[in-house]
N, C-alpha and C positions, 0 to 999 in steps of 0.2 A: 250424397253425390250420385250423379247419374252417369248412367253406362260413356257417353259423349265427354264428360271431363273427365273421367277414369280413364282413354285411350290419349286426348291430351295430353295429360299429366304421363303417359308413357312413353309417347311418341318427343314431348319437350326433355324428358330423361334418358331417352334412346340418341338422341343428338347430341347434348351435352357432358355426356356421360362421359367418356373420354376422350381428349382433343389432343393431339401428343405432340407435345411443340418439339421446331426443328431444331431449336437453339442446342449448341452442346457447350457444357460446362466447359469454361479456359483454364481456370485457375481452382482451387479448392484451398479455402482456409481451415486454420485448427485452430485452438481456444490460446496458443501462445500468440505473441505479437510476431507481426509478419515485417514490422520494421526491426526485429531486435539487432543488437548487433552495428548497428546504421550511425548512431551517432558522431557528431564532429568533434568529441574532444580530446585533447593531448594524454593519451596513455603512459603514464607514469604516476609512481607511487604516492600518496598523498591521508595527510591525517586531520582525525577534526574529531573534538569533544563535542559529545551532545546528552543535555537534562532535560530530566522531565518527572516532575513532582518530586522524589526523593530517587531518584534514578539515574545515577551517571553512567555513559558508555563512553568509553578511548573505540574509537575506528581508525583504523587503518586500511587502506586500499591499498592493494600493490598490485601489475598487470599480472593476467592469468587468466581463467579459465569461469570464470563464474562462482567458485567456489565459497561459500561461507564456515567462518568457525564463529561462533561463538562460545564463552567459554572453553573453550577445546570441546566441543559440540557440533551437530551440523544444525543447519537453520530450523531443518524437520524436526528434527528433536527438541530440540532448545523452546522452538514454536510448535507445538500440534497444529496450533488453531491458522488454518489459511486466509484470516483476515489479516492476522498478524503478520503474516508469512510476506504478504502482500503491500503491509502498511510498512514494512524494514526498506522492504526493497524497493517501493515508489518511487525514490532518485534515480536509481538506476534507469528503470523501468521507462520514465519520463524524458529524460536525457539519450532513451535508445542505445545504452550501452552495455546490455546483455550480455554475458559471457565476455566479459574485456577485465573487469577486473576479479581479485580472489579480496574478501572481505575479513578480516583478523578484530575481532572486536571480544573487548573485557569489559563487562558489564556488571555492576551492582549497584542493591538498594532497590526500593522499591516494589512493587508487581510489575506480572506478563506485560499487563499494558503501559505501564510508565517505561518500562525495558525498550518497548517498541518504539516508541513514541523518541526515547532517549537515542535509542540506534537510529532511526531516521534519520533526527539534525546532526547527528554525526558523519553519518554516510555522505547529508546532504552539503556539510562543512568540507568534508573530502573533497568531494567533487568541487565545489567552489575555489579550494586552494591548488588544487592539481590543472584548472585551465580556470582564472575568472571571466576572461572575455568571451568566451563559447558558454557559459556554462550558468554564468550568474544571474545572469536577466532569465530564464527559466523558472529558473529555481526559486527564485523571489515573487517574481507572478504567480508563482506555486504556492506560496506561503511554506516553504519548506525550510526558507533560513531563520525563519521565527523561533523566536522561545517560548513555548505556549506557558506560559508567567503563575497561569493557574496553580494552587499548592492549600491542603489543607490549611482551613481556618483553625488556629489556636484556640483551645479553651478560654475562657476567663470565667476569674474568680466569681463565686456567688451564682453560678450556672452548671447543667447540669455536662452540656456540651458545647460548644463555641456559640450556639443561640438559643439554646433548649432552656427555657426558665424552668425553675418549681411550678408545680401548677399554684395556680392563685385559687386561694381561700377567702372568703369574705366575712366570714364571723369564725 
């Protein structure tokens, strides 16, 4: 490079360098939803079983404060993992009813994730019985009133595991 595009290249960096816009911030978000809280439906108590694989969960919804029990547990405990934390409460979440109800749910059988999976259509069964006509058509475009059907495949006989042959020998 020659001395001529070396002042260029300082003088295009001395211009654009810093340009300080006049806009000032109106609003500031946080990583919670900013509609929580917002939804339209009927606040009153409501129950719904939900399975999943070898996983039963009883929910119950009653108005309150956002609170969950599981097992006589809190959500955090019961769930370390903030996937899961997140896939319980997607009804809620979805329907913008944050902090409107406290969650009462007995759960067994199964694993974490079959539990999760189980408390959703529970939650999401609640919510469907406690307002249908605010509540249903959501939830369904959702696929959240589904039974996801999926369940371990049975062994059979003369295998090692439901499809696993012997290996084959030819002499």
């Amino acid at each position: 490079m020659n001395r001529r595009e070396i002042e260029n290249m300082a003088e295009n960096t001395n211009n654009s360098a810093v340009q300080e816009t006049e806009e000032e911030l109106t609003s500031y978000t946080t990583e919670t939803n900013a509609g929580a809280g917002t939804g339209t439906s009927a606040i009153e108590p409501g129950y719904g079983t939900g399975r999943r694989k070898e996983a039963v969960a009883r929910v119950r919804l009653v108005p309150g404060t956002g609170k969950w029990t599981i097992n006589g547990r809190t959500l955090e405990e019961y769930f370390p993992s903030k996937l899961l934390q997140r896939e319980v409460n997607s009804p809620i979440v979805l329907l913008k009813l944050e902090g409107k109800f406290d969650a009462i749910v007995l759960v067994d059988g199964g694993g974490t994730t079959g539990q999760a999976g189980a408390i959703r259509l529970g939650v999401a069964r609640a919510l469907n019985a406690i307002d249908r006509d605010a509540n249903r058509a959501t939830l369904k475009k959702a696929g959240f009133l589904t039974r996801d059907a999926r369940v371990v495949e049975r062994k059979k006989a003369g295998l090692h595991k439901a499809r696993r042959a012997p290996q084959f020998s030819k002499r």
